[in-house]
Structures are given as structure tokens and as C-alpha cells.
N, C-alpha and C positions, 0 to 999 in steps of 0.2 A: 504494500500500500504506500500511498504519497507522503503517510506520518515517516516510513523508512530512507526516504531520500537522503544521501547523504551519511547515513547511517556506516558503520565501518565496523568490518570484523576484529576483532584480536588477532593476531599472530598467535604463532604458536610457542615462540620466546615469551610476547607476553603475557599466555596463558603460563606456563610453566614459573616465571619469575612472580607472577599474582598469585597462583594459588597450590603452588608446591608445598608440603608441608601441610598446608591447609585442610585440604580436601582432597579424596579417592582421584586420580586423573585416567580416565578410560582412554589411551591413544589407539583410531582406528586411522592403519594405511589402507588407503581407498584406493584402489587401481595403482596398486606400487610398482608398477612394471610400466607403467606411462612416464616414470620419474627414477628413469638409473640412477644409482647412489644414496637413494631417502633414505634407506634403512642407515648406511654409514652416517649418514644428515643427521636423526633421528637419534644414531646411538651418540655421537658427538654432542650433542645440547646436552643430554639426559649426563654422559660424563662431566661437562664443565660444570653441571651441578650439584655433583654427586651424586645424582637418582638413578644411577647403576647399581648398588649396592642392593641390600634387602631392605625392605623399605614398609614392611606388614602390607605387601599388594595396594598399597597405595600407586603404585603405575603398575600399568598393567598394558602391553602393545597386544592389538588384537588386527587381524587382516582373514579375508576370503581370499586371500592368496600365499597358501601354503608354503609355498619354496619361500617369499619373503618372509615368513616368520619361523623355518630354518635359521635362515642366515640374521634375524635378529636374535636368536638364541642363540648362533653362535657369537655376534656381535657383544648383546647383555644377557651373559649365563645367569644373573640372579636378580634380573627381572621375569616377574610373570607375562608368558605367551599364552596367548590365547587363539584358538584356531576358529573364525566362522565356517556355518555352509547352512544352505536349506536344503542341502540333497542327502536322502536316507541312504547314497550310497556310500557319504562318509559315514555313515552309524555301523558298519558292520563290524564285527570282532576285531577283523584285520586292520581295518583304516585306523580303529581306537587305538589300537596295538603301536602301529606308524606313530599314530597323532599325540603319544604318551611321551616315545623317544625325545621330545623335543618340547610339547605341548604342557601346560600346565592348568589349562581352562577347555572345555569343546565347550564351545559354543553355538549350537543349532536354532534355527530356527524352532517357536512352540510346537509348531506343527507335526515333528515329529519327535517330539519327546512323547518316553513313555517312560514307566516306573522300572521296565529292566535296562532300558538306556542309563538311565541316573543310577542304575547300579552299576552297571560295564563302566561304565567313567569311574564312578568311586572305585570298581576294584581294582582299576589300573592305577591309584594313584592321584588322578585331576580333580578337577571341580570342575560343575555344570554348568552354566550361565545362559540363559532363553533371550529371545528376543522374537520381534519387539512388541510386548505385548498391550493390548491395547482394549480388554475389556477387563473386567474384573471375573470374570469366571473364569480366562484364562492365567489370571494370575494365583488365584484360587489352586487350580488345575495344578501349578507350576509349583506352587507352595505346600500343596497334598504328597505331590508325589517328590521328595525333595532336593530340589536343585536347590545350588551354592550362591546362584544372584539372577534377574532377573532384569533386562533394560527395556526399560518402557517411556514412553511419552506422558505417561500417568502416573506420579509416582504414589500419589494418595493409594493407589491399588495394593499397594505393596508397603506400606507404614504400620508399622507395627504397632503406632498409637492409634491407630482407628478399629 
């Protein structure tokens, strides 16, 4: 709308120097393969500010593209990876199995979590994380059968004070 003119994003410098430390920061590379060297980009800020280290999953790199979130694990070994997909054909034994080597989150779309999904992730070691959910019966859903976090546009759905 016309109130947005003018309006300006953050960076991602200065998201990281505003709220480091502050609050959880969820980084997703969006088409990292459009942008050679992001992940080296990406590990170099997080170095200069020490948010390489452990940090209680307060950063946490998450991407639907798999090979860059290898080579960010290899880049930051103790930050948490997180792997998207909406296809069940990463949910299978084998892919989890792949996705663990390296993975420290699966993150699928709601749609195909089930209660023995969120177990094959816990027995391999991960955590769950759904997205993006956007009703309250799926967050319901989500919180029954029990995943490790949940990204939604809603977050009332999922506040533990209500």
C-alpha cells in the first residue's frame, strides 16, 4: 500500500547487530544457488560476531536447498542446520538418515507430518520444526503430535499463555 512508500528493509548486518543476543534469529537462504559464495557471506558476518559458537539455537541457518546447508555445516559446525522440503520424499528412512549427517532440524512442510515422522526425526537425533502454519487446528495438530517448533504467520496459535 501507498502508507509503504518509501519504507526500507533492514539488512541483514543490521538485523544481526539489533537483535543478536536478543532474540531467537531464524536465517533462511532463499535460492542460495542464485548467489555463489552466500553461505561463505553468511558464515563470515555470523564469525565477526561471534555467533559461530553455541549459542542455545539462538541462530539457527535453515534452506530448501540441501547441498547449501552441507557446506554451511561445514562452514559453522556449531550452529544449528536446518533442512526445509514439502516433498514426502525427503521423509523417508533414508533421506532422514542423509538429513541427520549434517542436519540438526527437518523441517517439512505441516502437511506431511505425522506422529511417526516426529518420531524418525527424534530417533535420529534432530528436532522437528513445521511450517507455515496458519490455522489453529493445525497448530493444535502440530503440538499433539510433538514437534520441537512451529513457524507461522500466527503466533497467538502457538503461545503458551493462551
Amino acid at each position: 500500500g501507498e502508507q509503504f512508500t518509501g519504507a526500507q528493509i533492514s539488512t541483514f548486518d543490521e538485523i544481526l547487530n539489533r537483535y543478536h543476543g536478543k532474540i531467537g534469529i531464524l536465517i533462511e537462504l532463499k535460492a542460495p544457488e542464485l548467489y555463489p559464495g552466500i553461505e561463505e557471506n553468511i558464515a563470515k558476518k555470523l564469525k565477526e560476531r561471534n555467533l559461530d559458537k553455541s549459542q542455545n539455537e539462538k541462530i539457527i541457518v535453515q534452506s530448501f536447498n540441501h547441498n547449501s546447508m552441507k557446506k554451511m555445516n561445514e562452514l559453522l559446525p556449531k550452529v544449528p542446520i536446518g533442512v526445509l522440503t514439502s516433498s514426502s520424499a525427503d521423509a523417508t528412512e533414508q533421506a532422514l538418515q542423509e538429513f541427520s549427517t549434517y542436519a540438526d532440524y527437518f523441517n517439512p512442510s505441516y502437511g506431511i507430518v505425522t506422529p511417526d515422522l516426529v518420531n524418525q526425526v527424534h530417533s535420529l537425533g534432530m528436532k522437528i520444526g513445521s511450517w507455515t502454519v496458519r490455522s489453529q487446528e493445525a497448530a493444535d495438530f502440530l503440538l499433539d503430535v510433538g514437534v520441537d517448533a512451529i513457524i507461522t504467520d500466527y503466533p497467538d496459535y502457538v503461545d503458551p499463555r493462551n
